[in-house]
C-alpha positions in Angstrom: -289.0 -38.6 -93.8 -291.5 -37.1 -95.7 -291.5 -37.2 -99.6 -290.8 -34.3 -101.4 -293.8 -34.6 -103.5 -295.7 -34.1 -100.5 -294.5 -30.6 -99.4 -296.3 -29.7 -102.2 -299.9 -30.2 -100.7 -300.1 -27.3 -97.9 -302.3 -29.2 -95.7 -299.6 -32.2 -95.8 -297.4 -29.6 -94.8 -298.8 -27.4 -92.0 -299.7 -31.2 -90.4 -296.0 -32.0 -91.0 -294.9 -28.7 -88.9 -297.3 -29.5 -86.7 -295.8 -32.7 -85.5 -292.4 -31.4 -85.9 -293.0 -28.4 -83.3 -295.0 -30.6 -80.7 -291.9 -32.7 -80.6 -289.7 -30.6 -79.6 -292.1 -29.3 -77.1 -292.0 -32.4 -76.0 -288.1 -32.9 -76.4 -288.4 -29.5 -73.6 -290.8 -31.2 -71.5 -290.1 -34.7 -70.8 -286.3 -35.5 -72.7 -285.9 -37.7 -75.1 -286.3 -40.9 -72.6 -289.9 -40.5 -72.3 -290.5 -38.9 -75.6 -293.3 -41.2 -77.6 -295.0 -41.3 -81.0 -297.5 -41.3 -78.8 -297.3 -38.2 -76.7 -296.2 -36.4 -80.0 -299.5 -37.6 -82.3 -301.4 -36.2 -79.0 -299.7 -33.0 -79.0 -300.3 -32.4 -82.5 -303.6 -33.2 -82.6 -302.7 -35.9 -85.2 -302.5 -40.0 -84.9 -299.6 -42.4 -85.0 -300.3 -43.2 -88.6 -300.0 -39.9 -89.7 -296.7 -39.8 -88.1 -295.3 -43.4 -89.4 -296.3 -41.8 -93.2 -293.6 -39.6 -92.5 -291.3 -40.8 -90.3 -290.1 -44.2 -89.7 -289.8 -44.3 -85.9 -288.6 -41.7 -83.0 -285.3 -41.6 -83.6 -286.1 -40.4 -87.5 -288.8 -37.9 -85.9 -286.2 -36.6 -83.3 -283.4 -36.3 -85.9 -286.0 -34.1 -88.2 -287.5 -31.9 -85.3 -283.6 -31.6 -84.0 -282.4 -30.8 -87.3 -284.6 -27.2 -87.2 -283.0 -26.4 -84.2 -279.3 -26.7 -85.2 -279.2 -25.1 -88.5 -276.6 -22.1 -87.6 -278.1 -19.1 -86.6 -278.4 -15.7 -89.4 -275.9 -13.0 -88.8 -274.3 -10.1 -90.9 -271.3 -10.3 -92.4 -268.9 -7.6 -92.4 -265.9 -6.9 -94.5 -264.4 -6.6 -91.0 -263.4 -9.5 -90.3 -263.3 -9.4 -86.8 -266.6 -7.9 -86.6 -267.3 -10.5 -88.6 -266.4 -13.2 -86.1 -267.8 -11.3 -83.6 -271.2 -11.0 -85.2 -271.1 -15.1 -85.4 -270.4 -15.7 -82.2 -273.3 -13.5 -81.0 -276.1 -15.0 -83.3 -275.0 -18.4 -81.7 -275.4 -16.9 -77.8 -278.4 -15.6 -79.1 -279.6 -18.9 -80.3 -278.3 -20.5 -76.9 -280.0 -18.6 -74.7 -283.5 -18.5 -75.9 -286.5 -20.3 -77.6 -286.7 -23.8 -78.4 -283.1 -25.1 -78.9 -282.0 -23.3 -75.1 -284.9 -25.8 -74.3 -283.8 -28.7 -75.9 -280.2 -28.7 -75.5 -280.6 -31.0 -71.9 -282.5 -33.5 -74.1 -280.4 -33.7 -76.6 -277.3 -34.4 -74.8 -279.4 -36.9 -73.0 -280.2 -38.8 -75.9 -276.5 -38.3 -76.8 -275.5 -40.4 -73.9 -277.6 -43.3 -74.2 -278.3 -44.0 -77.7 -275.5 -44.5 -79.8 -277.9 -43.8 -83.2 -278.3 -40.1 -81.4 -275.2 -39.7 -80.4 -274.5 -40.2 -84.0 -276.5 -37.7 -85.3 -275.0 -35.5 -82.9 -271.7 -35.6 -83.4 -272.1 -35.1 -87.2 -274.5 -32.4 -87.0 -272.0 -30.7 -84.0 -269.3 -31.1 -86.7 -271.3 -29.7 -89.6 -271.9 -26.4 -87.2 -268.3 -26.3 -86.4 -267.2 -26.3 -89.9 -269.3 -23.7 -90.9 -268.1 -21.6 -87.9 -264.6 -22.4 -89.0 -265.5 -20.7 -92.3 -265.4 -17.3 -91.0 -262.3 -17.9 -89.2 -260.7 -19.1 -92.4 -261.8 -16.1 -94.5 -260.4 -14.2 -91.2 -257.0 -16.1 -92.0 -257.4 -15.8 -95.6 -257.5 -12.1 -95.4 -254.4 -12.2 -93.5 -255.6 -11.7 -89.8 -255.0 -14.9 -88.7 -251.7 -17.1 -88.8 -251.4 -19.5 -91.3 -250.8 -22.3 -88.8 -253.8 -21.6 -86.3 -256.0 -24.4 -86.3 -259.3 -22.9 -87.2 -261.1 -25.4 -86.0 -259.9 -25.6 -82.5 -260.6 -21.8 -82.8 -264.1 -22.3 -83.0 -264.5 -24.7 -80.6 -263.4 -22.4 -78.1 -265.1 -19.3 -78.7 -268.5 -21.4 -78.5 -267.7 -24.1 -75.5 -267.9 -21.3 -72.7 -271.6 -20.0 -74.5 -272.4 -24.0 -74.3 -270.8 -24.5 -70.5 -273.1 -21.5 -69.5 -276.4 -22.9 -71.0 -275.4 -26.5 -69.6 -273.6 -25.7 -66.2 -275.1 -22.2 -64.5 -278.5 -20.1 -64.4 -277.9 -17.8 -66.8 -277.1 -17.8 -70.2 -273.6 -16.7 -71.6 -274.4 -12.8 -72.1 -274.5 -11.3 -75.7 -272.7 -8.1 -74.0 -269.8 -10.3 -73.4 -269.0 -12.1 -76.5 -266.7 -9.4 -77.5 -263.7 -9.7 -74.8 -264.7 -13.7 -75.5 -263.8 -13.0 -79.0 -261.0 -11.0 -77.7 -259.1 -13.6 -75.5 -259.6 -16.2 -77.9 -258.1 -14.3 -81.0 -255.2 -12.8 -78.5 -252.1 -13.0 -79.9 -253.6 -15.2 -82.8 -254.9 -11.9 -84.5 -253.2 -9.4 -86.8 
């Protein structure tokens, strides 16, 4: 990866980005499979050596270009905590249905099933995103909304695995309209 020192120098930097957004067009494109240094130096206008000074190989180069995808998505906290919740979940069907990471997503499961260094990556990252999700549920619980045995975690995995099944399994993305009855039959009974 690249040095911090060398963020400093905006020319290292805007090459760095560079690279970093033609792999992922790539990663959109062809999948990780048939992803190359090559393909990526050619898209970015930049050459294999300028690459290997920053990254050590593909799987480095996909892990960094992946890693600007899945940081979680912005939204606005409430002191309601169900609008809260609510507010989360949307940001991430936002996220899920458009730009880059809708794009990627194929490729990264992919490269999930047949490299185990990937796969890796993936389920840590996956994690990270679910903790942080399970954040808001716990200041939810923590405010006294939630039961004190409901398994936040869990909680979060299921108000986001029917935003993933529609990005993975049908044409359309999960609607932003309907993340509220979502949120709503996932809380059920769970919610005070």
């Amino acid at each position: 990866m690249t040095e911090p020192t060398d963020r400093a120098n905006p020319r290292v930097e805007r090459t760095r980005i560079a690279i970093l957004e033609a792999t992922l067009d790539e990663l959109a494109e062809v999948g990780y499979g048939s992803l190359t240094i090559e393909s990526v130096a050619k898209r970015a206008g930049a050459s294999k050596a300028t690459i290997y000074r920053h990254w050590e190989g593909k799987l480095d180069l996909f892990a960094d270009a992946v890693s600007t995808l899945k940081a979680m998505p912005q939204y606005v906290e409430s002191d309601d905590r169900y609008e809260s919740i609510v507010a989360f979940v949307e940001a991430i069907a936002e996220h899920i249905a458009h730009g880059r990471f809708a794009a990627c997503i194929p490729a990264l499961i992919e490269a999930s099933v047949t490299d185990p260094a990937v796969r890796e990556f993936h389920v840590r990252t996956s994690a990270e995103r679910q903790a942080y999700g399970a954040q808001v549920l716990e200041a939810a619980r923590a405010a006294g909304h939630l039961a004190d045995d409901v398994d936040v975690m869990a909680m979060t995995e299921r108000l986001v695995a029917p935003l993933f099944f529609r990005r993975m399994m049908a044409a359309e993305p999960f609607p932003v309209a309907d993340v509220r009855p979502l949120v709503d039959a996932v809380l059920g009974p769970h919610w005070r």
